[in-house]
N, C-alpha and C positions, 0 to 999 in steps of 0.2 A: 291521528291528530289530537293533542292535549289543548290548544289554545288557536282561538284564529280570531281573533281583533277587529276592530277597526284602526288603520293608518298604517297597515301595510302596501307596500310599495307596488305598482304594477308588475305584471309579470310573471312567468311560471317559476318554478320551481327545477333545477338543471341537478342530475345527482346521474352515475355511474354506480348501480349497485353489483355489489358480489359479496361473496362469504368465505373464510381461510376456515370457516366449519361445515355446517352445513346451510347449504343453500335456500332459503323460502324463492321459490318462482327461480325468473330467467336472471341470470349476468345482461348487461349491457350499457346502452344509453337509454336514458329514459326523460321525458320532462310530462311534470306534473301540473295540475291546475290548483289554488289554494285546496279546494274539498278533500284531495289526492287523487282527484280523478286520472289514470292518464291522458296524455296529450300527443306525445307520440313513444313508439317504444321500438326499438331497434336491438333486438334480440339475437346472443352468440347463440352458436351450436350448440356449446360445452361450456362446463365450469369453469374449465380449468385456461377458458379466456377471460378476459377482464377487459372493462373502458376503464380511464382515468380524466381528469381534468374536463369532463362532458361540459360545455358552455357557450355562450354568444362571442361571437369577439368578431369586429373588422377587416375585411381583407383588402387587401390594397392592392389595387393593378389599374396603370394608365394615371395615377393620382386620385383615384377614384375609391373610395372605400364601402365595401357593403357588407352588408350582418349574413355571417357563415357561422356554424356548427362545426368546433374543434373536439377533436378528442386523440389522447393514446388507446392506441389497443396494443395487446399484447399476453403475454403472461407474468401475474405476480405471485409468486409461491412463496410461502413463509412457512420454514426459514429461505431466502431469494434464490432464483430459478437457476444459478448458477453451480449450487451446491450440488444438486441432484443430476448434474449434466455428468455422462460419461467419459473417461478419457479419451482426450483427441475428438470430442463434439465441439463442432461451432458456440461461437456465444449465444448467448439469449437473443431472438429476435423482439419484436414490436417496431412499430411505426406509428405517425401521427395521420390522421384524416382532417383536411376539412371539407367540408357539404357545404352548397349553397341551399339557399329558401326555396329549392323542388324538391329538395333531397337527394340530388346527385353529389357522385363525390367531381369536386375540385382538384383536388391535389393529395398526393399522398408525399412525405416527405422522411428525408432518413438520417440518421446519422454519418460522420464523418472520423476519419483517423481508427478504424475499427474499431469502435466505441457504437452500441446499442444505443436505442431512442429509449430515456430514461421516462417514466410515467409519470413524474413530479412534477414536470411543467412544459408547459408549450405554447410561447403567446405570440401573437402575430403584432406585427409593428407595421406605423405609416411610411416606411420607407417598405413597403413590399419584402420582406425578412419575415423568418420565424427565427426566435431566441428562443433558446433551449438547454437541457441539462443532459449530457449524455455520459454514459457509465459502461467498466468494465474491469476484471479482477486484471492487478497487472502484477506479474510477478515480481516478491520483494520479502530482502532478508527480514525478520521480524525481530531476529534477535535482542540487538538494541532496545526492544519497546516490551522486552519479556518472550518474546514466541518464540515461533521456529524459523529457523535461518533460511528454509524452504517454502516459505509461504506466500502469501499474496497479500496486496491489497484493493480494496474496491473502489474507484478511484475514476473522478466525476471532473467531467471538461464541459463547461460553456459553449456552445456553437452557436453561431449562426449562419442561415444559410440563406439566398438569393431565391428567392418562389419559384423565378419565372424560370432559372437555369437549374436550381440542386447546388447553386455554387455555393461551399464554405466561405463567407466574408471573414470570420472572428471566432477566433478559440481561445480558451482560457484556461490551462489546467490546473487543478487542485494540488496536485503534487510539486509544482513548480512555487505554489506561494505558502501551503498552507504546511506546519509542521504537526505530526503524525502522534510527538508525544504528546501534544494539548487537548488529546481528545478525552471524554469524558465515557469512551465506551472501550472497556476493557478490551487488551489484545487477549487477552483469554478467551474471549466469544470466537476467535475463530475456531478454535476446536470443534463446534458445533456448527461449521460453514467450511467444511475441506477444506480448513488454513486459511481462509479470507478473511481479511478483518477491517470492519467499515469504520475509518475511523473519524472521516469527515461528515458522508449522506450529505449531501448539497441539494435541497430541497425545493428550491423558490430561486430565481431570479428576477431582476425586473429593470430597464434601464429609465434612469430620471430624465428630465427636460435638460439636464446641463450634459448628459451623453454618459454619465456614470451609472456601474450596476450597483445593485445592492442584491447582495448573496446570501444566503440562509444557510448555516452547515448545524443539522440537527445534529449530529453526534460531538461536535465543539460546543456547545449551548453560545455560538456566536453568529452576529450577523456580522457583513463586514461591505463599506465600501468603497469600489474599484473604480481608477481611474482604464476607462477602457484602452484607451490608447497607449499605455504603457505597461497595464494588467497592472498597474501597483496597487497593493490594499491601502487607502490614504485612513481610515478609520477601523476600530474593531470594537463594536458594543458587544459587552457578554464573554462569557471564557478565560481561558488563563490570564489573556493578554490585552485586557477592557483597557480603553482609552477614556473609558467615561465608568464614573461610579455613578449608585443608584440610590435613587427616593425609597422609600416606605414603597413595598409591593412591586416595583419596579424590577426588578430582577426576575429572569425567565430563563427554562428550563425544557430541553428535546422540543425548540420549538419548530412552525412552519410558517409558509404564505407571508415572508416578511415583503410588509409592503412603503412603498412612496406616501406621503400625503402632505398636504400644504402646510405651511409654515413653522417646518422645522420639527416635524412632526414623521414618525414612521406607527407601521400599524405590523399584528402578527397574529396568530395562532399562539399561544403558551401552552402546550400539553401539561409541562408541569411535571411529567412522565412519561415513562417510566425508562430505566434500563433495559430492564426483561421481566417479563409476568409476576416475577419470585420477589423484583426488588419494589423498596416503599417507593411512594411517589414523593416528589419534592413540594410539590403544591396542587391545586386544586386546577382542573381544565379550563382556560377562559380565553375571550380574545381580549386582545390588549394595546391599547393605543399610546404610544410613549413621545411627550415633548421632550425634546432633545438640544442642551442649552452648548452650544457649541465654547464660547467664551468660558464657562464655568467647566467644561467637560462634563455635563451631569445628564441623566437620564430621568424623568418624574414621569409618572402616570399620568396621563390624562385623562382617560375612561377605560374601564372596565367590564365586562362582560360575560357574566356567572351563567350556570345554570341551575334549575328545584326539580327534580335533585341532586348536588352535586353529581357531575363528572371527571373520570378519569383515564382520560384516553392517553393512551400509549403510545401514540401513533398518527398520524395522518393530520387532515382539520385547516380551516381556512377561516379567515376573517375579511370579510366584505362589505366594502361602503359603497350605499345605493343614493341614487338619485334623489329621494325627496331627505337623503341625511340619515336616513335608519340603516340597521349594522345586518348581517345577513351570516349568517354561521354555521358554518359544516363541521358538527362533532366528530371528523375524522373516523375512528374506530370506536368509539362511543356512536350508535345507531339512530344521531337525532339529527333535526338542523332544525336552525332558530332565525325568529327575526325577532330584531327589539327596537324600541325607538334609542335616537342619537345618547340621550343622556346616558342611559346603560346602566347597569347597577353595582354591586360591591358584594363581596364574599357575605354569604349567609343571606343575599338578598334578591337567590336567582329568580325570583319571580316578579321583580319592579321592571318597568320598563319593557316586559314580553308581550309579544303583539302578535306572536305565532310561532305552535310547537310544531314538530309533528317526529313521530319513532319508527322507525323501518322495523319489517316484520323480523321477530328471531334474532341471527345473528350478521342478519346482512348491515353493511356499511358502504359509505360511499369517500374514497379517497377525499375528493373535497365536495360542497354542494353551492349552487348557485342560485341567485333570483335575475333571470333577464328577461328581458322583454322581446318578443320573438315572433315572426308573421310567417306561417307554413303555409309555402302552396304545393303541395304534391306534384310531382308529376304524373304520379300512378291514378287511373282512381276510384273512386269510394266503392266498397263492398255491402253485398248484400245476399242475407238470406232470409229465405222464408218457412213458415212453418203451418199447417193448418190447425185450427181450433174454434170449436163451437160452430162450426157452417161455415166459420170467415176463414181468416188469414192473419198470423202477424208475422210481420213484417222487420227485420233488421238491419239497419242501415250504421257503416261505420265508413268512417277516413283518416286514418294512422296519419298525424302530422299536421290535419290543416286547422288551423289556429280562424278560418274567418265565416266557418259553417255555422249557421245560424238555426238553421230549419233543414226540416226532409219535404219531399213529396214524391209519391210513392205512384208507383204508372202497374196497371194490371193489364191482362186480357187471357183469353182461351190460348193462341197460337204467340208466338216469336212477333209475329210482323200484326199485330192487332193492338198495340196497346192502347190504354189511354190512362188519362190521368183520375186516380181514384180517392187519393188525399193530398189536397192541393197544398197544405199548409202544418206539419209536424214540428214543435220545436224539439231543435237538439235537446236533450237530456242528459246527455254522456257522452262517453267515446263510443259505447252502443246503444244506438235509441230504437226503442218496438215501438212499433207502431201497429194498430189492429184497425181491420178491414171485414167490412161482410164480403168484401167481391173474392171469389174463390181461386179467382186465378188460372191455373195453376201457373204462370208465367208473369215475373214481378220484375222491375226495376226503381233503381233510387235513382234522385238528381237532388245535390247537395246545392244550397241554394243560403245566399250572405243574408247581412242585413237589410237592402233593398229588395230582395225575393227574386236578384238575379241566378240566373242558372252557375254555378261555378263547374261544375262535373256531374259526367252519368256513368254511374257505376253498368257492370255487362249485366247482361237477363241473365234471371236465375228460373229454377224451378220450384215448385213449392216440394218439399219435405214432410212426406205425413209420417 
């Protein structure tokens, strides 16, 4: 952690780490407390799985919406999982999870039209839906576009699906509206992807209040949007074929996370970068808030969103607006995320307005990262181990997930069926708190206990550990 403020927002901290090098710790989901303590951590087997999109979001069923834990899982290999697949191998898998507040899963949900569940995005909506981005290389001549007339390309359909059935409601494909020459990333890159070549990457979707999406295609440097009922693109900000020219700074480059916001106004991720590792960057990493004057067709800045010391992610990243107005920032492939207050700052000035840093170990990164606000109740629960020292005992008490333990109190005795209570009253300290005891035990338990010093769970007896 570089910076931790005061007038930061409530809430943990939501990130999916992994690394395309080498790994510090586990891949997974993870949410952190402001200190980086963790809060809960839900650990893959392997590297070579990944989470993406790890966050709070509402589920809806009966009219009724309550706070669940989404995420992709899957595999992201770079260069992507499909180059390295043998011939006549299935496509990439992955699926979306969401968990309720015990930490059961809910629902796991899939794609449709043989198209994979793409990692980029997965949100759930008040009609009981998840809207989604799904991906798969389809075969296509490349000539035209410079390539091989045997080639592929990677090519990205909007779904959405019914919760409660699996039913496909709405698709939307990229190849039906978007044209192939206006991309901004060479068909030469597939040579280095067994012929595939991504020329759209649809990134971000998101539907507004009037029933329209708004699309992200990073490899177009365009957002565009879509009247759903007809799939027609009715605007295009950005790219060959902009419908609206830009202010001073206004103009963005490989962006992400294009989002909705009030009064004419859209919000994003700018990477700014890059092509591929070798090429310069266009500009400098930031989020980016753009007024958007429909009458004039124009695009102006509204805020801005640096970082000290610049960044330049190539990749990934997210710009997020929280509840009390402050901005929330996932460096994508740059190894940070940020919060600042609303006003935000300007190039050369990424330390006004920061209200909290923090840097992932090495060269892990998290697709995009979140601040939400989140009440864990396990269903499992609390652990504990013991250890002897100096005549006594200490004592280790944890609970992966629950957000409402306040205190421990710690039960000893000689046998199983003897105990009592030996420390009435332990404040939490961590996600692992010692507690030390003269009573030797050798047989220990914990009872995790809230703010009123009600009992919430009893971990099983342990033994003591010399």
């Amino acid at each position: 952690m570089t910076a931790n403020k005061p007038g930061t927002a409530r809430g943990g901290v939501f990130t999916a780490p992994y690394s395309d090098e080498r790994m510090v710790g586990q891949t997974g989901a993870l949410i952190n407390d402001n200190s980086g303590d963790p809060v809960w951590f839900r650990p893959l087997p392997s590297t070579n799985l990944q989470n993406s999109g790890f966050r709070v979001q509402k589920y809806y069923h009966g009219g009724k919406g309550k706070p669940v834990l989404t995420w992709w899982q899957g595999t992201t290999a770079l260069p992507p999982s499909y180059t390295n697949l043998p011939s006549g191998a299935p496509e990439p898998g992955g699926c979306y999870y969401i968990y309720d507040n015990h930490y059961r899963l809910l629902k796991t949900v899939f794609a449709h039209h043989g198209y994979y569940p793409d990692f980029h995005e997965f949100t759930l909506t008040r009609r009981g839906t998840a809207l989604f981005i799904a991906s798969k290389p389809v075969p296509f001549d490349l000539s035209p576009y410079g390539g091989p007339n045997d080639g592929a390309i990677h090519n990205n359909e909007i779904q959405e699906v019914d919760l409660a059935t699996g039913r496909l409601l709405f698709s939307w494909n990229a190849l039906d509206h978007l044209d192939p020459a206006d991309s901004k990333e060479p068909v030469s890159s597939a040579s280095s992807s067994d012929g595939v070549w991504d020329p759209f990457h649809i990134n971000s979707v998101e539907q507004g209040r009037d029933g329209r999406l708004l699309i992200s295609a990073r490899n177009m440097w365009a957002i565009y949007n879509v009247a759903k009922k007809s799939g027609r693109i009715r605007w295009q900000l950005g790219g060959d074929k902009s419908d609206f020219t830009f202010g001073p700074n206004a103009e963005f480059y490989w962006q992400h996370d294009a989002r909705f916001r009030p009064g004419n106004r859209i919000s994003m991720f700018d990477d700014g970068c890059c092509e591929s590792p070798d090429t310069p960057a266009e500009q400098e990493s930031h989020g980016l808030f753009l007024n958007l004057d429909f009458r004039a067709r124009r695009a102006t800045v509204d805020k801005t969103y640096y970082h000290q010391p610049p960044l330049f992610s190539a990749s990934q990243g997210n710009t997020q607006g929280l509840s009390n107005g402050n901005r929330f920032i996932g460096w994508g492939q740059s190894p940070y995320y940020s919060e600042y207050a609303r006003a935000g700052n300007t190039e050369g000035n990424g330390s006004k307005n920061l209200l909290y840093d923090a840097k992932m170990p090495g060269s892990d990164m998290s697709y995009r990262a979140f601040r939400n606000n989140w009440t864990g109740k396990p269903y499992y629960p609390p652990k504990a181990a013991a250890r002897a020292r100096d005549g006594g005992s200490v004592v280790y008490a944890s609970w992966n997930g629950s957000t409402q333990t306040k205190a421990w109190q710690v039960l000893a005795g000689p046998d199983p069926d003897s105990l009592s209570v030996v420390v009435r009253h332990a404040r939490r300290s961590g996600f692992e708190t010692a507690v030390t005891t003269h009573n030797p035990g050798p047989y220990f338990q914990v009872r995790a206990l809230d703010t009123d010093g009600n009992v919430l769970k009893t971990s099983r007896i342990v033994k003591l550990s010399r």
